[in-house]
Steps between C-alpha positions, in 0.01 A plus 500: 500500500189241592142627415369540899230131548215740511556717194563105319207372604259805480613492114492136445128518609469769286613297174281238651177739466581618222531113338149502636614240730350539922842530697563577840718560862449231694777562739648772510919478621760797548480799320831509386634154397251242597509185270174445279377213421227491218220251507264440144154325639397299178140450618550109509628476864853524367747730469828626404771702744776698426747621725834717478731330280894401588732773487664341237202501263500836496769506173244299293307778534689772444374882627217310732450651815324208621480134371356262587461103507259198568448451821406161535639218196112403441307811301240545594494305812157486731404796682617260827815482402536861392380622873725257698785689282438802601449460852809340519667797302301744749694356788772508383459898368286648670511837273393306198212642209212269320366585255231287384320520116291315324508396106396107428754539184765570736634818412783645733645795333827441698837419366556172566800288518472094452501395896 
């Protein structure tokens, strides 16, 4: 059994705060089973975006109850690029979570599968 989007994401930010890294809902998407996508603000004017990973990936990471993967092949891309993704991805699911944080080392504290 899935961990329900909000339970995820309400520990995720957790882990975040506890890093001592600022994380938080931008969006928030279905209760349930929305999709999250997790956005790291470097502080340059760039950053990186991960979304849910293939189904497939989910044997290279074995007992994950999410995974995720790049989002876009350039990391980190401009902040540009990163919002024309996700308004694209909001149209196409409506009931989709951001969470946004904000580390200039980069620091996702996701599992992460090679996109």
């Amino acid at each position: 059994m899935r961990l329900k989007s909000a339970l995820w994401v309400a520990a995720y930010l957790r882990r975040c705060h506890v890093e001592g890294v600022n994380a938080v809902v931008r969006r928030r998407g279905a209760e349930e089973a929305g999709a999250v996508f997790v956005r790291i603000f470097r502080l340059d004017g760039t950053s990186d975006l991960f979304g849910p990973a293939p189904q497939s990936a989910f044997d290279a990471v074995p007992g994950a109850e999410r995974t995720f993967s790049p989002s876009l092949s350039e990391q980190p891309a401009l902040d540009a690029a990163i919002e024309a993704y996700l308004a694209r991805e909001i149209k196409f699911d409506p009931d989709l979570w951001i969470v946004e944080a904000e580390d200039r080392a980069g620091r996702n504290f996701l599992d992460v599968v090679a996109g």
